[in-house]
N, C-alpha and C positions, 0 to 999 in steps of 0.2 A: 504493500500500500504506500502510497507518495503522502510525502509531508503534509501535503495538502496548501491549500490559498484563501482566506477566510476575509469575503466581504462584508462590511458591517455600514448600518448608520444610524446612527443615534441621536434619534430623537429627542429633547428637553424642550419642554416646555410647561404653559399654567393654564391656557384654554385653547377654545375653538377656533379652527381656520374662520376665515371669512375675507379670502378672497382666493380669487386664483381657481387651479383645477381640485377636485375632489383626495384630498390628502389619500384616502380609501386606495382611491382607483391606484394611483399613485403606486402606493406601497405593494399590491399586488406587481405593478408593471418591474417594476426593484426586484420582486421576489423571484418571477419568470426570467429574471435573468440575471437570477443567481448571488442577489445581495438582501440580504437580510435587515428586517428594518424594526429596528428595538424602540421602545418609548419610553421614556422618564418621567410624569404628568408631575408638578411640583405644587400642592395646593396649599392655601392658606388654612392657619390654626381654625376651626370651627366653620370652615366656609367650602361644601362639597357640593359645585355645578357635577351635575349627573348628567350632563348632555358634553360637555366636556372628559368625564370621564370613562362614558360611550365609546368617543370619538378616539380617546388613547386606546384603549381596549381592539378596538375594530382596527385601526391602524398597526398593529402589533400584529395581528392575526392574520387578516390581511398578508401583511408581510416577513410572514413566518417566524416572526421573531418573540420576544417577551417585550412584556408591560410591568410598568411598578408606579403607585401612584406614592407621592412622600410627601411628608413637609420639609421644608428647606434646610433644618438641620440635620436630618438625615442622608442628605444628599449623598456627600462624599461615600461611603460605604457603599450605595444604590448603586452608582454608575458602575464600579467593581464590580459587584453582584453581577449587575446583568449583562454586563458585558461575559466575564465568564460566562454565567449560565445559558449566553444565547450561543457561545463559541460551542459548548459542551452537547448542546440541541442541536445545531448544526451537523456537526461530528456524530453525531448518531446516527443521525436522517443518510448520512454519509456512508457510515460503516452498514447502513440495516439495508442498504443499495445495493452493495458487495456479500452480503450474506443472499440475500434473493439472487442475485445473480451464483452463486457457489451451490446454496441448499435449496433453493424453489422460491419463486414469486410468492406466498403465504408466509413464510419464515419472517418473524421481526425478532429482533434482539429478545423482548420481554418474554419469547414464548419461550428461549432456550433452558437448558436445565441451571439451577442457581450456580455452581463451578463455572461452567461455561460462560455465564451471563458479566460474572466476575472477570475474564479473561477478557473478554469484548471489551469489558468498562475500564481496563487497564490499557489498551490499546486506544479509547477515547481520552483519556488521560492525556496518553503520550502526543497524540497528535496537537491533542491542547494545547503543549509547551512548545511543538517542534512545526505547527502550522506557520506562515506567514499570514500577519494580519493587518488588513488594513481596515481603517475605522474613518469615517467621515461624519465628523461630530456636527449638528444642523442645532443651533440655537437662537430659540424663540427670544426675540429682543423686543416683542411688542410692550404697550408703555408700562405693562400690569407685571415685568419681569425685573425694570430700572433695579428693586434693592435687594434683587434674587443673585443678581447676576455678579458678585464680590463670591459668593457662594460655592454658582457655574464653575468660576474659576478656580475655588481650592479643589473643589472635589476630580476636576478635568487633569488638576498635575498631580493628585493622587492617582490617578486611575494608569498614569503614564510612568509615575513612577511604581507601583504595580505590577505593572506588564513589561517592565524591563528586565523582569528575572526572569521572564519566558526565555528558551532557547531561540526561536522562532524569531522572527525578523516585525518589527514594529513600525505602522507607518498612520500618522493620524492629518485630518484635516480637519479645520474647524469653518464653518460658514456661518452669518447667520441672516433673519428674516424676522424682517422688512433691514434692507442694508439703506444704505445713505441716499445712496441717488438711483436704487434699483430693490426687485423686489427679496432677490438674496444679492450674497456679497460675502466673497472669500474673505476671510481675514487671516488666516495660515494656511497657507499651501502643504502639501507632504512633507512631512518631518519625521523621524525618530521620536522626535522628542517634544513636548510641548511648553516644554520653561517660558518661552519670547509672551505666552500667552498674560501675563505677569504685566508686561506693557502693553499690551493690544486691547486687555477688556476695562479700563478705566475710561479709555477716549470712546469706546462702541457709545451710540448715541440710539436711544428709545423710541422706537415711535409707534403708531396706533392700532394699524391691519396688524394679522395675524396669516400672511401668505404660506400654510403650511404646505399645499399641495404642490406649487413651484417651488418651495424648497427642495420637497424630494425628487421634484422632477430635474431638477437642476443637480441634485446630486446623484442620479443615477447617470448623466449625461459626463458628468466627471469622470466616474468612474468607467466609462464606455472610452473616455478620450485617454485614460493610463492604459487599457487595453492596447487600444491602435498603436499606443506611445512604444510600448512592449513588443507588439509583434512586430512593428516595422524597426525596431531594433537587432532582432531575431534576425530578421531575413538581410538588415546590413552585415550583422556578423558571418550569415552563414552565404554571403555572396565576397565576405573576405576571405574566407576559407580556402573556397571555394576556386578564388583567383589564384590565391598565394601556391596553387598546385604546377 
């Protein structure tokens, strides 16, 4: 089995889209093509919009991934959380592909005998550590987020620092929605590492829509554009090869 390549995008936020395409739709179109799309809903002490936390819920599902609803001081620990446990879901869905494929289209991991099942879960482990993962962190900046967002930031170089004792190779982006003069707006490109973010979320500026559905459509279009970036890399190296004979 190969190390494996683990797309992610991670959702934060505290309500409802209201503008743009169907956040829903969205997260399915991410999922068909192989990126996972996890939710963080961050709600106030004693104040649960239930239409908002619908909308986390179905977007999660939607797009294969996990939901967690928190209050803001929980944050830090959450992101961890589900970012593992969406890697660990993933990796199953992975491994119980290659079991159907080896033992029969009907075989899933939970049916096998408990030793056996134990063995599998050792092997989802390891891919855990030894995947490469990329993560595109998508943060809701509309106005209801301005004194969440000091928060965003511990808990995002926790999660980074974190994931640095993985084997596996680390690459994160951060976007967020409504950006300045458009409806998302990169603010860290691919990194390793996420520290610069320390400087970058004091100046982010708040404002009013909640464009959840272009944000993921726009981070699935990223991640389609590191693909191209990838293979036409590939086919430069292997036309030097190729030459140098």
């Amino acid at each position: 089995m190969t190390r494996g390549h683990l797309k992610q995008i991670l959702l934060i936020t505290d309500g409802c889209s209201n503008h743009g395409e169907d956040p829903i739709a969205m997260a399915a179109l991410a999922y068909e093509q192989g990126i996972t799309v996890n939710v963080i809903g961050i709600v106030e002490e004693n104040v649960i919009d239930q239409q908002a936390i619908q909308e986390i819920e179905n977007i999660a599902m939607s797009g294969g991934g996990v939901h967690q609803i928190v209050y803001a001081h929980q944050l830090s620990h959450t992101v961890q959380m589900v970012t593992r446990k969406a890697m660990t879901q993933t990796l199953q869905g992975v491994v119980n592909k290659e079991l159907q494929q080896i033992l029969g289209k009907n075989i899933s991991m939970e049916e096998l005998p408990p030793d056996k099942r134990g063995e599998v879960m050792e092997v989802v482990d390891e891919l855990g550590e030894t995947a490469s993962l990329e993560i595109l962190i998508l943060v809701d900046t509309s106005a209801s987020m301005k004194p969440k967002l000091p928060t965003v930031k511990e808990a995002l170089l926790d999660l980074s620092i974190s994931l640095n004792s993985r084997i596996g190779a680390n690459q994160f982006s951060v976007s967020v929605f409504p950006g300045k003069s458009n409806e998302v707006e990169t603010v860290l490109d691919w990194t390793p590492q996420l520290d610069s973010l320390s400087s970058i979320f004091p100046k982010l500026s708040t404002g009013g829509i909640t464009p959840t559905g272009p944000a993921i459509r726009n981070a699935i279009r990223d991640f389609q554009n590191r693909s191209s970036l990838r293979n036409d890399l590939r086919e430069d190296e292997q036309y030097y090869d190729e030459s140098s004979f």
